[in-house]
LUMPAPA-73038 format. One record per residue (C-alpha): x, y, z; residue in three letters. Coordinates in nm, 2 decimals, padded with zeros to 4 digits, always signed. Each point is the difference from the previous one (the first is absolute). Example, Ala and Ser with C-alpha at 12.3 -4.5 7.8 and 13.67 -1.06 7.14 Angstrom:
// LUMPAPA-73038
{xx +01.23 yy -00.45 zz +00.78 rest ala}
{xx +00.14 yy +00.34 zz -00.07 rest ser}
This chain:
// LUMPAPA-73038
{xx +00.00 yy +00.00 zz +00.00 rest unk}
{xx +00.12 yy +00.37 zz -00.10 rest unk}
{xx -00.02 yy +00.29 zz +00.30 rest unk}
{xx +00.00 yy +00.32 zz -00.16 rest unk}
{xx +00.24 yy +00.22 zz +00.18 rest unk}
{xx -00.14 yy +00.33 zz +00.18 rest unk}
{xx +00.19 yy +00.27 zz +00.11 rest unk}
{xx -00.28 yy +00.06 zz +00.27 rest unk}
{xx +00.11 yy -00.34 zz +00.17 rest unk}
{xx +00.36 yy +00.20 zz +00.08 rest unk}
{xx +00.13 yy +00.25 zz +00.31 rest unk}
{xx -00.12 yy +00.36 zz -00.12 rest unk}
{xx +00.38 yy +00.10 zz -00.02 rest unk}
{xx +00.08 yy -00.29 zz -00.26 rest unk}
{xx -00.28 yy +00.01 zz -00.20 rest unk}
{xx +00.05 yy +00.37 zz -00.05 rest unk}
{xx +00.38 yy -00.04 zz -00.09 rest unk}
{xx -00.13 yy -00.32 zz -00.21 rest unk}
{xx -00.26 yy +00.21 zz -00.22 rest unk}
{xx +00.26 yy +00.31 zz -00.01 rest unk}
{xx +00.26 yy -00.22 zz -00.11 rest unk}
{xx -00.26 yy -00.19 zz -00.28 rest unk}
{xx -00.09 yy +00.34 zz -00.11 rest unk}
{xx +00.35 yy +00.06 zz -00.06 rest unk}
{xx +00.06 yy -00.26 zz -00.19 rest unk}
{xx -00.30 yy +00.05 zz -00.26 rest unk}
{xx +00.09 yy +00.38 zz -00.04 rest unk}
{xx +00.38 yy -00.14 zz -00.10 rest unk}
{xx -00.11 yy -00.25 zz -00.20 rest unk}
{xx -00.29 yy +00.21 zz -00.17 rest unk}
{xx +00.30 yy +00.27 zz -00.08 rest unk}
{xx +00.22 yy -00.26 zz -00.15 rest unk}
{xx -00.27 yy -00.10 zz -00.25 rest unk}
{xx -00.04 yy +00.34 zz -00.09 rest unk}
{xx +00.39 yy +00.14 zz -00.03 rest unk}
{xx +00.07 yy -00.35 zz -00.21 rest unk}
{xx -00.31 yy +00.15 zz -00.21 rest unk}
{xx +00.10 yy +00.33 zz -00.05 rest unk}
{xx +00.37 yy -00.09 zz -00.07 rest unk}
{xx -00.05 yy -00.29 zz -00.23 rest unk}
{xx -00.19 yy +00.22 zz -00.20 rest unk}
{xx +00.21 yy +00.29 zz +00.03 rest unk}
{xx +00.25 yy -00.23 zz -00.13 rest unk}
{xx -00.16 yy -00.12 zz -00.29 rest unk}
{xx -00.10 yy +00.36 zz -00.13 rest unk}
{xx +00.32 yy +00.12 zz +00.05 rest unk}
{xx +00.22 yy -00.30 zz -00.07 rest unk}
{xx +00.13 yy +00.12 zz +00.33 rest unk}
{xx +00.33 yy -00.20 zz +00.07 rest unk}
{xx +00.09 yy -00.04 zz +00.41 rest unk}
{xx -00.05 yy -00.12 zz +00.33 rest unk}
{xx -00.27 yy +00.20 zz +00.21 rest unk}
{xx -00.02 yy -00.06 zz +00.40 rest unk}
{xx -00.30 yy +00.17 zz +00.20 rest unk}
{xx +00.02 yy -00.05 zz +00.39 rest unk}
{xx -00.20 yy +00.11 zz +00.31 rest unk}
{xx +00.17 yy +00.00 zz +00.38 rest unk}
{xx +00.33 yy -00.15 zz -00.17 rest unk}
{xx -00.24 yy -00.31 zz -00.11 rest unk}
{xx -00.02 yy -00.05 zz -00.38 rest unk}
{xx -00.32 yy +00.01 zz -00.19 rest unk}
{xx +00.08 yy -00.04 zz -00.29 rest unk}
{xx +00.32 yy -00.07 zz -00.22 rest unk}
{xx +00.11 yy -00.09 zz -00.35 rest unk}
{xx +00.21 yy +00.00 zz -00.31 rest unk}
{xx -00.10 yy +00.09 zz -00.33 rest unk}
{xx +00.20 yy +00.00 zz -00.39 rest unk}
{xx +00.32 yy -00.10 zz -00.03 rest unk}
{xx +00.29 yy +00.07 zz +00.18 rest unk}
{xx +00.21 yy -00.08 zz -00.32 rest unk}
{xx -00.15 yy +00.03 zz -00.36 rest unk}
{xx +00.26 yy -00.16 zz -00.17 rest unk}
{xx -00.06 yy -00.28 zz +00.17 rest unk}
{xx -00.33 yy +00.03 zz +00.08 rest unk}
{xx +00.07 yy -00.02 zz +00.42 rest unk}
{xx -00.29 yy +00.06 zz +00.21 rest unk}
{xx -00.02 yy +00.29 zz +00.26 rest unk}
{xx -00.10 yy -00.18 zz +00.36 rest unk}
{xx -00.07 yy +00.15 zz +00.32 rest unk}
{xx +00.36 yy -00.07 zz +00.08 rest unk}
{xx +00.19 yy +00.22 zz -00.29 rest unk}
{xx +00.24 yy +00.21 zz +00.06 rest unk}
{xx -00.01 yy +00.36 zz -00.14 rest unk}
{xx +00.21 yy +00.33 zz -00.02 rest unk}
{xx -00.25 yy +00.21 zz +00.22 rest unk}
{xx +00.17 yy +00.32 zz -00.12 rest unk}
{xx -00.08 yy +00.31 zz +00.18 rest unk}
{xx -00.18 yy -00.23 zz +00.32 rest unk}
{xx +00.41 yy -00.03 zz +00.08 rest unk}
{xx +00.00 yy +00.36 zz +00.14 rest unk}
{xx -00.24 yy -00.13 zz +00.27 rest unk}
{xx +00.30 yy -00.25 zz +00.12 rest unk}
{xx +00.24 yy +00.35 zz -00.03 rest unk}
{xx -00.20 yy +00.21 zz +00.22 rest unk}
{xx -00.09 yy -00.27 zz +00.27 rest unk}
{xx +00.41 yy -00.03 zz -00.01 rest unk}
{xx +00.05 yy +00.40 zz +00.05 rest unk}
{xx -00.31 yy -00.05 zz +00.27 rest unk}
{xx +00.23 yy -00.25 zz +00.16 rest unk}
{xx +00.35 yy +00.25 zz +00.00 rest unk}
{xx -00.25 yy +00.26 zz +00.14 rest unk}
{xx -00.17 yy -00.19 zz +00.27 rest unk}
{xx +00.39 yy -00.14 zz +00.10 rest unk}
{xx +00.08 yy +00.37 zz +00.05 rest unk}
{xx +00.24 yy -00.04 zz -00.28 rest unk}
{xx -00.13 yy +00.23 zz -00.26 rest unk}
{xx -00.27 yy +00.31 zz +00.03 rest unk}
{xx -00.24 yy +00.09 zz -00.29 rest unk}
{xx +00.19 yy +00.36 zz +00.01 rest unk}
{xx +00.31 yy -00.14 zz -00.07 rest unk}
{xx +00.17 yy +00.17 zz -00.32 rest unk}
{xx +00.14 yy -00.24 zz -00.27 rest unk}
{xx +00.33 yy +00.18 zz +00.03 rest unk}
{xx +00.03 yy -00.07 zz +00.35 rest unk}
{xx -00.06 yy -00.35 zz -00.06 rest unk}
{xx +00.19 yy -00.06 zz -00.32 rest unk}
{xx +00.34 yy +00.12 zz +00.05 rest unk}
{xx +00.05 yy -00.02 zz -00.42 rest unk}
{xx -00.31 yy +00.16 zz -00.14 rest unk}
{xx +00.04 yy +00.37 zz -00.11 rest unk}
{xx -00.08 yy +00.20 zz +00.35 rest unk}
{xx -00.16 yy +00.27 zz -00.19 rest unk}
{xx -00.27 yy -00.17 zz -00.11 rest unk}
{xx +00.00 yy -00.24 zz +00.26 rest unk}
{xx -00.01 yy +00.23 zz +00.29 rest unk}
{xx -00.35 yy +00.10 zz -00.16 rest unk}
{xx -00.15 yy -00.37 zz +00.03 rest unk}
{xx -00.13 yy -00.17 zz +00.25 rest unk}
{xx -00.12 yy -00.37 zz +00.09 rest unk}
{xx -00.36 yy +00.13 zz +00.05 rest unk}
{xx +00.06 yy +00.18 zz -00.36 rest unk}
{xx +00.09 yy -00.35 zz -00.16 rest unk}
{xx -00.23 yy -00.20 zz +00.15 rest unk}
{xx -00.31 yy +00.18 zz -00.10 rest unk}
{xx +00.13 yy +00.09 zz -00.38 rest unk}
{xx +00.11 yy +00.39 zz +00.08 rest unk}
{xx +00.41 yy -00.01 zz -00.03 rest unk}
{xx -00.06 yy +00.22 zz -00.31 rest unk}
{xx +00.24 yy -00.28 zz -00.21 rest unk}
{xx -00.02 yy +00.00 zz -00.39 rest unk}
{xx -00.22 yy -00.30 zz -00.07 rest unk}
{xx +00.27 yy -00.27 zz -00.20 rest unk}
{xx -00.05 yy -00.07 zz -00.32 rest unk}
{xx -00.07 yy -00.31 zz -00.11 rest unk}
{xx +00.32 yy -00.05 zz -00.10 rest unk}
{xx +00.12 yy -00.05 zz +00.33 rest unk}
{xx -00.11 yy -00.34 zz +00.00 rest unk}
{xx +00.17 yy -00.14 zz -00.28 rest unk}
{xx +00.33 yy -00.08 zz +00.11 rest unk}
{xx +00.02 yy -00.12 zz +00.36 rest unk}
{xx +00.19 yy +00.23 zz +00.23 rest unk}
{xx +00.11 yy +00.00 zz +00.35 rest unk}
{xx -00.20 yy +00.21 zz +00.29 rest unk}
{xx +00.28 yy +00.21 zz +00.00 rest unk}
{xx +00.01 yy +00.09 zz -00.37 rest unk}
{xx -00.36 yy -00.02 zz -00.07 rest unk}
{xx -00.02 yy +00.28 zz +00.25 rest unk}
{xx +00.32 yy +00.18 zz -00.14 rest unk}
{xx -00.21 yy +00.01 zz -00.28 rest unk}
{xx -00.30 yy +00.04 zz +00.00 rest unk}
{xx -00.08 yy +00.11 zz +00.36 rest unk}
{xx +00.24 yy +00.23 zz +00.09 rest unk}
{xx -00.05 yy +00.32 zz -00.27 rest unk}
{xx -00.19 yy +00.26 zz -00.07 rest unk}
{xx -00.36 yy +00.02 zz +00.23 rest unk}
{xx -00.30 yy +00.08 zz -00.18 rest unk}
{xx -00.15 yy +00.17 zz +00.25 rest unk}
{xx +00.11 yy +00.12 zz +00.35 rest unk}
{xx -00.05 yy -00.33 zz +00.22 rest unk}
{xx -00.31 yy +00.02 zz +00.28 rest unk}
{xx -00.20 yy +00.23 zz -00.24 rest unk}
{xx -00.16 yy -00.26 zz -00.30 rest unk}
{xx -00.08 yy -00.37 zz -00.04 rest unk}
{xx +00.17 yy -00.22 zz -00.28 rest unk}
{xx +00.00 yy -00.32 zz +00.02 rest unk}
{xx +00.37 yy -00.11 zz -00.12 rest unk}
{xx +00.16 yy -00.36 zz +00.07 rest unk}
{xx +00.33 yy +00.22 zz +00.14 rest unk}
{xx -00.18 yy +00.08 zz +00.28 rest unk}
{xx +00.01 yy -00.36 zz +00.13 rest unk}
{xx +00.36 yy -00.08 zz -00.13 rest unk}
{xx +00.16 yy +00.25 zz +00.20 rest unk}
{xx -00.22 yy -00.15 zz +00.33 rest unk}
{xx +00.18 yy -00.28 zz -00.11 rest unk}
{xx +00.30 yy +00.07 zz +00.02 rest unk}
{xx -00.05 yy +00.20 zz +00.34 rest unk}
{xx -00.09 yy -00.34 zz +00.14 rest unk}
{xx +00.31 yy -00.16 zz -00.10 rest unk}
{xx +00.21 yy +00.33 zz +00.11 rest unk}
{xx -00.18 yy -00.04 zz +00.40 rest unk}
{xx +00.01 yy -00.42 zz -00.01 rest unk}
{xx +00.35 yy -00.05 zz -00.18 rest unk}
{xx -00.19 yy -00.27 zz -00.23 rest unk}
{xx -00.18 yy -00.04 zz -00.30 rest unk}
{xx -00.37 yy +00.10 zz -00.03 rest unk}
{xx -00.06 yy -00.41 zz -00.08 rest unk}
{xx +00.17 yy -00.06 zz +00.30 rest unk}
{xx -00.22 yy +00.24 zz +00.19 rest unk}
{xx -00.28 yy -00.08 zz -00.15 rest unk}
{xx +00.06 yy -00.34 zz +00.10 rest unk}
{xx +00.06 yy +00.04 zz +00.35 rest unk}
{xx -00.25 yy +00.26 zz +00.13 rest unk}
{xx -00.27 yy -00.11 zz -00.27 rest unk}
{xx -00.02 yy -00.34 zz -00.15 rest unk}
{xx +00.11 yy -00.20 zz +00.28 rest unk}
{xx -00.21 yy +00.16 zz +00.28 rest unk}
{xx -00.33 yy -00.03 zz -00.20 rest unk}
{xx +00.07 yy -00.37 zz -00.12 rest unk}
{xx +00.02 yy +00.15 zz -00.41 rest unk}
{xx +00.14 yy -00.31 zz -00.21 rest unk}
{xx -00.08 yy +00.11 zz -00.35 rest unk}
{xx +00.14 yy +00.38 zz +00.03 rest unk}
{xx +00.34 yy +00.02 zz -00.12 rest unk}
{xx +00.18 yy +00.37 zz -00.16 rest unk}
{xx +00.02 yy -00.14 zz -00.40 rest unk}
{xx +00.37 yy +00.04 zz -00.19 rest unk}
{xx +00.08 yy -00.04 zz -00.40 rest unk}
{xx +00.17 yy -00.31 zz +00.14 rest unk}
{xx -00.24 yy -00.15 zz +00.25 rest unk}
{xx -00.20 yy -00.35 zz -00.05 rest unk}
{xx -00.29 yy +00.08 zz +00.14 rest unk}
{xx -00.25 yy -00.32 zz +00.04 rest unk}
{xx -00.37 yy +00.06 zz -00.17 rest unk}
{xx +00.08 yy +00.34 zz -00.10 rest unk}
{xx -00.25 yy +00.09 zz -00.27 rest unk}
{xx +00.13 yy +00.20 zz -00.32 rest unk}
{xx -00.17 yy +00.34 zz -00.06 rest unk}
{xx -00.22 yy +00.05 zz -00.35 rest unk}
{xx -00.02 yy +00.40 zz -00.04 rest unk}
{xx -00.25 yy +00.12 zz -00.30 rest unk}
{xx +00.17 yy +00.08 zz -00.31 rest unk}
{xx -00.03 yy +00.32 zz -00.08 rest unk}
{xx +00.01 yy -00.03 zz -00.38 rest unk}
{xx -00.26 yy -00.26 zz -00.03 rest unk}
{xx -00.30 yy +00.07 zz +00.21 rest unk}
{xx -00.14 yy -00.28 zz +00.27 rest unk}
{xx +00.35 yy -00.20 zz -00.07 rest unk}
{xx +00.17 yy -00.11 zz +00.28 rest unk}
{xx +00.43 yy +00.02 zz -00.04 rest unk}
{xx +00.28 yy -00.17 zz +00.18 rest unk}
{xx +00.10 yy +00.26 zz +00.28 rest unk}
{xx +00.31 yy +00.18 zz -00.17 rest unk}
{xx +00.35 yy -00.04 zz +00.17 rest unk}
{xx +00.03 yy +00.23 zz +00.30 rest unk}
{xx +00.22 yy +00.03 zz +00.33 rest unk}
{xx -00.17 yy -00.12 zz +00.29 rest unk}
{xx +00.24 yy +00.08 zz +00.23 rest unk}
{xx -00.02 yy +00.33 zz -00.08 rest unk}
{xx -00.35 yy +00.02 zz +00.12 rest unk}
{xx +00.12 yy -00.10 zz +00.34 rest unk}
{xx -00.12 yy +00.10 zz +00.32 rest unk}
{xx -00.29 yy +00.18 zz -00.23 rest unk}
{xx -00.12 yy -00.31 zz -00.19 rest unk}
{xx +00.18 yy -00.30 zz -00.03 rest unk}
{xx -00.18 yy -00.24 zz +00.25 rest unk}
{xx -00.15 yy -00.35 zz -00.15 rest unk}
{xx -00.29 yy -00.16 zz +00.27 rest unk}
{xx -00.29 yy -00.22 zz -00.03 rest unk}
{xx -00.36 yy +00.15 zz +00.10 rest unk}
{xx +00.07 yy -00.28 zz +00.33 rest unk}
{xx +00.25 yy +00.21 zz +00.10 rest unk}
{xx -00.13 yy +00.30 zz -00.03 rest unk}
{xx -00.26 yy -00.07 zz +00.22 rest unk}
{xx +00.23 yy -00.13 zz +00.27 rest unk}
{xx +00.16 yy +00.36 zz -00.04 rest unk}
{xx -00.31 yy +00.16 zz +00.02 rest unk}
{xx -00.11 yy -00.21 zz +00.33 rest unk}
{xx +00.36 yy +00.10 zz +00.14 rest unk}
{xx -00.09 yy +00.37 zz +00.00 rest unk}
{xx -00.32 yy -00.07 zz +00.18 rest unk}
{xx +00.26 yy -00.06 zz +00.29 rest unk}
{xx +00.30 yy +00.08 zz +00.18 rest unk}
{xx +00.21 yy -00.22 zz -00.24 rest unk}
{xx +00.16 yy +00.25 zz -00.20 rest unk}
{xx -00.08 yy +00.35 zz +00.18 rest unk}
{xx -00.14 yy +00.08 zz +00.30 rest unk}
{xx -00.39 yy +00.18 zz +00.02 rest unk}
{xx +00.13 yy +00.34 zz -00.07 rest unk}
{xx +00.27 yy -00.06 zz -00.23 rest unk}
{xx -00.29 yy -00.17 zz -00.16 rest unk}
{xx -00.24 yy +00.30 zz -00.02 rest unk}
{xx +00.26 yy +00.15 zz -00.07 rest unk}
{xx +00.13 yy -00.17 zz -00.36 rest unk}
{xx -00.43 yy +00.06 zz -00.03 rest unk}
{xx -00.07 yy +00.32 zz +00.01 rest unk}
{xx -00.03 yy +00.23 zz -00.27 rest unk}
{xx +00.28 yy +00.30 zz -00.01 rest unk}
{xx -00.31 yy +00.24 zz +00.00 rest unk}
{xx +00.13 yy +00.24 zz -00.28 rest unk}
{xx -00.14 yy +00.04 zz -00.33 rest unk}
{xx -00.02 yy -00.37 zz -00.06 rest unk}
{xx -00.21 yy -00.12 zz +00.32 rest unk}
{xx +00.04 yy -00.35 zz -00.15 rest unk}
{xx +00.33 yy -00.07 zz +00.03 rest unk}
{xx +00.17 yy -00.17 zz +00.25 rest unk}
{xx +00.33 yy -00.15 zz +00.08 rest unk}
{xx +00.02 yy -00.27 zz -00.25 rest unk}
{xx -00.35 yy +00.00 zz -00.04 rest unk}
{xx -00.33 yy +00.17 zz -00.14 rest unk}
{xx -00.25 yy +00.04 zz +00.30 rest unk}
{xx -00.31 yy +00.12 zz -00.05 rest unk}
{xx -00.42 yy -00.06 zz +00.10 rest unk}
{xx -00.22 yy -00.02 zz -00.29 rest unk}
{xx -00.40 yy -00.10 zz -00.03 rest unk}
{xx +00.00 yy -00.41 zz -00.12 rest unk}
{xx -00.42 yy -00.01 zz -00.12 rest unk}
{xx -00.24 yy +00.12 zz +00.26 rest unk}
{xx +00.30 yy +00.04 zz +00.24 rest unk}
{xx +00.09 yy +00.38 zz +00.06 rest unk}
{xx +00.34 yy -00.06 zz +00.11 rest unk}
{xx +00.24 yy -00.31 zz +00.00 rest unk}
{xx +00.41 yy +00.02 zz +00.11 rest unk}
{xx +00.24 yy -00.11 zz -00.19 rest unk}
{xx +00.39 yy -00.01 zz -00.05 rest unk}
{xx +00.14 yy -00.12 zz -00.36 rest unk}
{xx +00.28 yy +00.00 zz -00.21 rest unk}
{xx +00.03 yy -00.08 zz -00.36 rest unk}
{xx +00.28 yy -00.16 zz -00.25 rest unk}
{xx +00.05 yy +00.01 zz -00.34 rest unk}
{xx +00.29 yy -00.07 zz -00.21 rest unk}
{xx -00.05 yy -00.10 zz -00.34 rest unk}
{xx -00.19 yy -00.34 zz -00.02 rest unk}
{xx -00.01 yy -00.01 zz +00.35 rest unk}
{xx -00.25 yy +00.15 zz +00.25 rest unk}
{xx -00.13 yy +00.00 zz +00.34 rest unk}
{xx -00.24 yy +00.10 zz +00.26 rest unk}
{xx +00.02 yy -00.07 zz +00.38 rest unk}
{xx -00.32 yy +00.17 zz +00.19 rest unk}
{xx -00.07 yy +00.01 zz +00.36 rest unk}
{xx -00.31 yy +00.06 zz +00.13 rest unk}
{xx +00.13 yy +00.03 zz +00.41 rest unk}
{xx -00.32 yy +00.10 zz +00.21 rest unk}
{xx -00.18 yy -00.32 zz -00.13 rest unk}
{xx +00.36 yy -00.19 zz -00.09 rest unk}
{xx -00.04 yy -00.09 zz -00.33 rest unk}
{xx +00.21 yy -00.03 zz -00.32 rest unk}
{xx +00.03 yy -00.02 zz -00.34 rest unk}
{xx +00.30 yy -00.09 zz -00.22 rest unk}
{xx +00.01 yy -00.02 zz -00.38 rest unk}
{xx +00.36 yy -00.09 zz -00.15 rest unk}
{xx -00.01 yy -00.01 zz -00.43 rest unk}
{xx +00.26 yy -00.03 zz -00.26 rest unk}
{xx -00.17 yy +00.14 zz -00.31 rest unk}
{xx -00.07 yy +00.35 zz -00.08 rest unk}
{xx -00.36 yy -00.09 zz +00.00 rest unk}
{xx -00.06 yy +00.04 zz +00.37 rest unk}
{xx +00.02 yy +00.38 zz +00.11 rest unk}
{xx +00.06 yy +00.05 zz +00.34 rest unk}
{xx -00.04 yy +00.38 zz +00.06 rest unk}
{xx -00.36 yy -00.01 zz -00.04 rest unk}
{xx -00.25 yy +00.21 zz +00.27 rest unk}
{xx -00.37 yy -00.10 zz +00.03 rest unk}
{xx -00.05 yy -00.13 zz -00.34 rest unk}
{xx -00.26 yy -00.27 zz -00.01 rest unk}
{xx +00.13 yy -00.17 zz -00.25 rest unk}
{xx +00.34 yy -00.09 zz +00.14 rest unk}
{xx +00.08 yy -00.32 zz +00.23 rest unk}
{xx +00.13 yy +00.18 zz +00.27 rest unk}
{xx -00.33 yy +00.22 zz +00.04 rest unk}
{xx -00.22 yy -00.30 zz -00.07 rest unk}
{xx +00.20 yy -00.21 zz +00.27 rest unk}
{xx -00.03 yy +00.35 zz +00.25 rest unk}
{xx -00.41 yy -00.01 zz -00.05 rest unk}
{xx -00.04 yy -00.37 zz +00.03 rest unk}
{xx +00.23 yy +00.03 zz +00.36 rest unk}
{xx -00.28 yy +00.24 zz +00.10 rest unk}
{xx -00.31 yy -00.15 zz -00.10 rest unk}
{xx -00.02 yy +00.31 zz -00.27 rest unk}
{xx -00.03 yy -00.17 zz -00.35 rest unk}
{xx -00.29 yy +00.13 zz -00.22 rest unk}
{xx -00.25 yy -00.31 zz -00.01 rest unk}
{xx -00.02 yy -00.17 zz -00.39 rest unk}
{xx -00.19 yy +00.14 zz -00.24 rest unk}
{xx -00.38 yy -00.14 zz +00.00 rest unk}
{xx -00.03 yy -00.27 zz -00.24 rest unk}
């Protein structure tokens, strides 16, 4: 004979915790159903090529890989690729300068010149950390030239991040990779080591990261996906990503990670792990100038998601030819969104357009999607 279980037959206490817990369950796996949805179909619209991981309270929802991770020989993306996450890597470099600040090694005030001993004073003296880390140094933006030939930090700075400003640093925003290179290389100048070594020690390690590593022209990196940029002379065609120096990106781009990993970063700065609370709200905060966006390492900003009026969140974006990225926190109701790509097809500096996967993703987080269209 079959009893049919009753959650009236338990202790208040557990029965509540039992139902809460049920409930919780059906909303998780309700949301999965609808993020493999709205991503599989993304993906086939968009031949979107990938791996897309969508979490709540460091659990994952929902996670995936989609295209190929090598045309030429038709490899599959997986949840488990490894891609260059670009411009995410400044994220790492200003948790790192966090680090030297909340060690009462470095302050934000600190002039480049009084930190580089080598770099011309009289621009230098005009610089500071804070200037770098929130894209105000006033540096000429490199061309793109800079990243053909790999160079040293040393020379890349000597340059291409060493000349003439642009404009007087503190006063305008530009966003410029030289900015991040010379963080770099003040975190090498205060730690007598190499930013991989750092980046090793105060970052990787401490929040159990297995798949990030800093990428080299000569490095073997295992399940590294190849990068597909469009080609600009035939429209819609994807191209092999041309020859460029990686290393040369640096502290500013040159990170490879897998959306796993990402999210073990992004539950590490939930806690003390890496910073402390207000180095934390610190590396958060926007400077509170003309761009009331930008933080350190970061864009933080609220914005309406649907009927919502007003939802927080921290980003930061990456894109370097085929490759893209987007990492997204969501921190008053912990959740996150992380889209690697390597094809020019995916775009990730989108804002609020309902056609993109990252806004689709936001709205079905929030129980905001538009319902179909009547039959």
């Amino acid at each position: 004979m079959f009893r049919v279980f009753s959650l009236h037959l338990l202790p208040l206490g557990l029965a509540a915790a039992l139902a809460l817990s049920l409930a919780t369950t059906l909303r998780a796996t309700v949301a999965t159903a609808e993020l493999r949805a709205i991503t599989e179909r993304y993906a086939a619209a968009n031949d979107f090529s990938g791996a897309v991981l969508v979490a709540e309270n460091g659990h994952v929802l929902y996670s995936a890989g989609f295209g190929l991770a090598n045309r030429e020989w038709s490899v599959r993306n997986t949840a488990d690729t490894r891609f260059r996450i670009c411009s995410i890597t400044k994220s790492f470099t200003a948790v790192l300068v966090l680090q030297l600040v909340q060690s009462g090694r470095l302050t934000l005030d600190r002039t480049v010149a009084s930190l580089l001993s080598d770099y011309p004073a009289a621009i230098g003296q005009k610089i500071t950390v804070h200037d770098l880390l929130v894209h105000r140094s006033g540096l000429s933006v490199p061309p793109d030239s800079a990243y053909v030939a790999p160079l040293s930090s040393n020379e890349f700075i000597h340059r291409y991040a060493s000349g003439a400003l642009a404009t007087s640093p503190g006063t305008a925003f530009a966003y410029n990779n030289a900015d991040y290179v010379l963080l770099g290389a003040i975190i090498e100048k205060l730690t007598g080591r190499t930013y991989a070594e750092v980046l090793r020690e105060k970052i990787l390690l401490p929040a159990g990261l297995t798949e990030t590593t800093l990428l080299t022209e000569e490095a073997i990196v295992p399940r590294l996906a190849y990068g597909y940029p469009l080609d600009d002379t035939h429209a819609g065609q994807l191209q092999r990503d041309p020859p460029y120096a990686i290393t040369n990106f640096g502290p500013a781009g040159a990170l490879t990670s897998t959306v796993a990993d990402l999210l073990r970063y992004d539950d590490a700065l939930y806690t003390d792990t890496l910073l402390d609370a207000r180095h934390r709200e610190l590396l958060f905060t926007a400077s509170g100038r003309a761009e009331n966006y930008v933080a350190y390492g970061h864009w933080v900003f609220d914005r309406p998601v649907g009927a919502l009026k007003s939802v927080h969140m921290i980003e930061r974006r990456g894109n370097i030819y085929g490759f893209a990225g987007v990492f997204l926190r969501c921190p008053a109701e912990h959740r996150t969104i992380i889209i690697l790509a390597n094809t020019g097809r995916f775009n990730p500096d989108t804002f609020m357009d309902p056609t993109s996967l990252k806004e689709q993703l936001i709205l079905a987080l929030y129980g905001q999607l538009p319902p179909p269209p009547a039959p």
